[in-house]
C-alpha positions as CSV (number, residue, x, y, z in Angstrom):
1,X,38.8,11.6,1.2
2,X,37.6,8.2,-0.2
3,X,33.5,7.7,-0.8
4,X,32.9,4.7,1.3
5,X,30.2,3.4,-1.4
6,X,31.2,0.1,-3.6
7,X,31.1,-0.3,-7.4
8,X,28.0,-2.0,-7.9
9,X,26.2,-2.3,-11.7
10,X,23.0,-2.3,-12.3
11,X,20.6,-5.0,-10.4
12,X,16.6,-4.8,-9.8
13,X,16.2,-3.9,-6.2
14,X,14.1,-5.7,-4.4
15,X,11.3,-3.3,-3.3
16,X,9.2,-5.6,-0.9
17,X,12.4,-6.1,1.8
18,X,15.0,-4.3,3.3
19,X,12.9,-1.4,4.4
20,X,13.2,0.1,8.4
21,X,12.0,3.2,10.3
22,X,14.7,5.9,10.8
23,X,15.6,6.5,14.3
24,X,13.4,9.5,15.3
25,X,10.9,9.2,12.4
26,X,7.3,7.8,13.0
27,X,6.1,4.3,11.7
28,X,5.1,4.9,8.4
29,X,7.7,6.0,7.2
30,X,10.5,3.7,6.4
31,X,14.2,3.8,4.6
32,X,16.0,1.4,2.6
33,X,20.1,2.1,2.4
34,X,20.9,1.5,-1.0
35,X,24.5,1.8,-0.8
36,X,26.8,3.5,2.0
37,X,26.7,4.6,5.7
38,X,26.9,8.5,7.0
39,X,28.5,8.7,10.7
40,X,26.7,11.6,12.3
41,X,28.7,11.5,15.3
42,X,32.0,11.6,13.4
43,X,30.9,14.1,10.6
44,X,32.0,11.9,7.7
45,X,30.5,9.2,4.9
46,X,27.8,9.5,2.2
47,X,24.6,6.9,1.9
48,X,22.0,7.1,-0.9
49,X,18.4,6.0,0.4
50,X,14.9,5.1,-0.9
51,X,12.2,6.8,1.9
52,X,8.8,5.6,1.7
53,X,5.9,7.7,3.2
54,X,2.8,5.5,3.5
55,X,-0.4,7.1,2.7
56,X,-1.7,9.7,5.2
57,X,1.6,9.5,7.1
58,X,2.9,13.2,8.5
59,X,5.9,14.5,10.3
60,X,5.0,17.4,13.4
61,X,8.1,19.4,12.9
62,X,11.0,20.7,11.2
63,X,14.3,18.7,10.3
64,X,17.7,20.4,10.7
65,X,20.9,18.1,10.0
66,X,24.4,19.0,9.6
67,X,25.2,17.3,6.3
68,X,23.9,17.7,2.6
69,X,21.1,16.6,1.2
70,X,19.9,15.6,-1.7
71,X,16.2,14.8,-2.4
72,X,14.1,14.0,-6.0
73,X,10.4,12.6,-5.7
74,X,10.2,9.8,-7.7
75,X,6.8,8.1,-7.5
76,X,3.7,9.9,-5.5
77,X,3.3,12.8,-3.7
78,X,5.1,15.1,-1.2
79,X,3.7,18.2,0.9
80,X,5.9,20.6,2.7
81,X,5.7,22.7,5.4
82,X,1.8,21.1,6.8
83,X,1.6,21.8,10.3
84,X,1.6,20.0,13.7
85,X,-2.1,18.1,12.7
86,X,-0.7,17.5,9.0
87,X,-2.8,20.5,7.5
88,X,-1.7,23.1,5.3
89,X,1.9,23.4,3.6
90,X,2.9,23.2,-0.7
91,X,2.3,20.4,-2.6
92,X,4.8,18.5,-4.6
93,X,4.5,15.9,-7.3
94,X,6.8,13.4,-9.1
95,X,10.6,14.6,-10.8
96,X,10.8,17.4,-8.4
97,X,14.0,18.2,-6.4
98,X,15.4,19.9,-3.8
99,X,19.1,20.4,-2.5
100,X,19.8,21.2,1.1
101,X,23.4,22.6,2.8
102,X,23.9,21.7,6.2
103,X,22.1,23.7,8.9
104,X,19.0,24.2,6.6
105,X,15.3,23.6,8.0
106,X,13.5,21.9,6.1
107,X,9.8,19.9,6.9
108,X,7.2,19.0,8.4
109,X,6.5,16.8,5.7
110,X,3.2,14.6,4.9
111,X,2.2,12.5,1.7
112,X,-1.6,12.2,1.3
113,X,-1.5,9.2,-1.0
114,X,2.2,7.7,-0.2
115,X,5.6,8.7,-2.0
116,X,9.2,7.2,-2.4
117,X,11.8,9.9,-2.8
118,X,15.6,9.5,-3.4
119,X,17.7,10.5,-1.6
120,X,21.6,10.8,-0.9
121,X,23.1,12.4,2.3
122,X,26.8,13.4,2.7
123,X,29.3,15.8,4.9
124,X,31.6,18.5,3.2
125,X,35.1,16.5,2.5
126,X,37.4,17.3,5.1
């Protein structure tokens, strides 16, 4: 099965554009593809992302998805597991990482100051 991701070298990415909310996410919290597409519907593809979680922003409950997922912190801070008013749950600082199967729950998630974590999402190869 082909990765349906181009060869493309290094390049500064242009952090100020390009950034939209996920369908299902609240504002605030905003991706930017970097390379690829994932077809939920159709079980198949791979995309690598940037998400950015302004400060204060919170999710209310748990994600479940049925593809992998890949996830490092790279700038800011990350809490998991707050609950539904965006209190409680572990905190989470930069170069940590977390690999997810499909099927796993995973969240709520909230950033007190604002984070950008990468992050690459694919399906099992067929």
């Amino acid at each position: 099965m082909a990765i349906n991701k181009l060869h493309d070298e290094f390049h500064t990415l242009d952090l100020s554009t390009g950034w939209e909310v996920p369908p299902g996410y609240p504002e605030g919290i905003k991706q930017k593809i970097l390379s690829g597409s994932l077809d939920e519907a159709n079980k198949k593809g791979s995309r690598s992302r940037l998400l950015k979680f302004d400060p204060g922003v919170f999710t209310t409950a748990p994600f479940v998805h049925e593809y992998w997922e890949e996830v490092f912190l790279v700038s800011g801070d990350l809490t998991v597991g707050n609950d539904e008013k965006g209190e409680g749950g572990e905190n989470f600082q930069p170069f940590t990482y977390a690999v997810r199967p499909p099927g796993a729950f995973h969240g709520p998630f909230k950033s007190e100051k604002g984070c950008i974590l990468f992050e690459i999402h694919y399906f099992d190869p067929a």
